[in-house]
N, C-alpha and C positions, 0 to 999 in steps of 0.2 A: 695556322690561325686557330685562336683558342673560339670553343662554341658555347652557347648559353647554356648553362644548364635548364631543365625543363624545370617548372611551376606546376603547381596541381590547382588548378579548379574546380570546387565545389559549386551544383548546381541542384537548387532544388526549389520544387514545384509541389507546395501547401495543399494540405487534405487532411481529414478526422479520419476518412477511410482507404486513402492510398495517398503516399506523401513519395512524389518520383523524384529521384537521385541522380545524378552521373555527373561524373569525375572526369574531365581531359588532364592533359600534361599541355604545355603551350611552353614553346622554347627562344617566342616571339617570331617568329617562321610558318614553325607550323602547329597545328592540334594533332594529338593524340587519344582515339578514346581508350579509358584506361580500365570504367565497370561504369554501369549502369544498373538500376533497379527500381523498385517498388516496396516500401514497406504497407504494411497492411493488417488495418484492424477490424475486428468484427463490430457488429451489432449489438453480441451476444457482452459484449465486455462494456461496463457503464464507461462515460465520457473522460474521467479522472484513469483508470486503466488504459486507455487506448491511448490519452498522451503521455502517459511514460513509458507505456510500448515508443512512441515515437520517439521521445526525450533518450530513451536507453539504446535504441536502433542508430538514431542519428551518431550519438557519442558515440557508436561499436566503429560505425564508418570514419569518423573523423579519427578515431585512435589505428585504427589498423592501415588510413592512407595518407590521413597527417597533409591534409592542404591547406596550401599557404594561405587561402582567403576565397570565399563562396558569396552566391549570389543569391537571393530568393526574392521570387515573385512577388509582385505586391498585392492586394487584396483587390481582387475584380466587382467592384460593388454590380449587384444585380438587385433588380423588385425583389428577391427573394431571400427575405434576411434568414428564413431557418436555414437556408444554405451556408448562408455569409456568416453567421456567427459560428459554427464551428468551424468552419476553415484560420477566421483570425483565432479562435483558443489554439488550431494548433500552430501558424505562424508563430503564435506569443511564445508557443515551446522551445519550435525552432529559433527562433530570436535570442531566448535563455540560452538553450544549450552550445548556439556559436559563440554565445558571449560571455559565458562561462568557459568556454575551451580557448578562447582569445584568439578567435579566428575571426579575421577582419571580413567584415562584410558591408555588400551593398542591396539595394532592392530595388527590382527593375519592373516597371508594366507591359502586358504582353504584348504592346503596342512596340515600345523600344526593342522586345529581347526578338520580335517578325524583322523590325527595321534591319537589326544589327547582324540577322542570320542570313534571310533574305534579300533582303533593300528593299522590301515590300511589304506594309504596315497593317495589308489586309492580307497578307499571306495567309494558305489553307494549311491544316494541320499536314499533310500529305506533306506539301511546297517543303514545311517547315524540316517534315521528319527526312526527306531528299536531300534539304543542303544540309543537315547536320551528320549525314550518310556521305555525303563529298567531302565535307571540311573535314571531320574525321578520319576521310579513308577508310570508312566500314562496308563490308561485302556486303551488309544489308542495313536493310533500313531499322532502327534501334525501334523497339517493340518493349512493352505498352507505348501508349502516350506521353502517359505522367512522368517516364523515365525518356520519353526523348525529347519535350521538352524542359526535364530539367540540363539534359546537354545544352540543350539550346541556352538556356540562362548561363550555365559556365563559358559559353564560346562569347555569349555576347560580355558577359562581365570578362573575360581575357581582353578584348578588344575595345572595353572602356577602359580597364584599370593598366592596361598594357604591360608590358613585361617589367619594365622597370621601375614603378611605381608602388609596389608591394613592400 
């Protein structure tokens, strides 16, 4: 019996100062994690520097792992728009730079990407970082945050866009 081949999903979780990554394989079966990270800008580097740190980061990922279509978080409005406005400049980069590389994408809020990891929509980050250590098959739990919630965006975008959809 012939098997799927595996899909890569890209998942990633919006920042001006750490923008988390991670990549599964999904073969409609199962997940794979395949890399996880964090990119990360200073302070010291004006706002136009730090998103093409990200813009050039992101491309470096997308060309050395080549997935088929990535998922990113949608803008979490909070009272505190000096937060909020750099997070959407570097979305907008991210947003460029998939749609520039013609990598199909969706955008999920952290409410769907708990539901779709968990089954629980007030899932804790812990809860979160646990099931994406199980659906994974990782010997530990994926470390920083930002990098195991962007797993979490890739597993929940596999299991919306499904295997055969891409």
């Amino acid at each position: 019996m012939k098997t799927n081949p595996e899909r890569l999903f890209l998942g990633i979780d919006p920042g001006l100062a750490k923008v988390g990554y991670g990549i599964i394989a999904y073969d409609g079966t199962h997940y794979k994690h395949v890399v996880h990270g964090v990119i990360t800008t200073t302070k010291e580097l004006s706002t136009g520097r730090r998103l093409i740190k990200i813009y050039r980061d992101i491309k470096k990922i997308i060309a050395e792992y080549l997935p088929d279509s990535a998922a990113i978080e949608t803008l979490f409005y909070t009272n505190n728009s000096k937060t909020a406005m750099p997070v959407a400049e570097a979305r907008g980069v991210i947003l460029f730079t998939l749609s520039e590389s013609e990598i199909p994408f969706e955008e999920y809020s952290p409410l769907n990407v708990k539901l779709a990891v968990t089954g629980n929509g007030r899932a804790t980050k812990n809860q979160i970082q646990e099931a994406v250590k199980l659906l994974c098959r990782m010997k530990e739990i994926p470390k920083p945050d930002h990098a195991a919630d962007a797993l979490a965006l890739a597993i929940c975008h596999a299991n919306y866009v499904g295997f055969n959809k891409i």
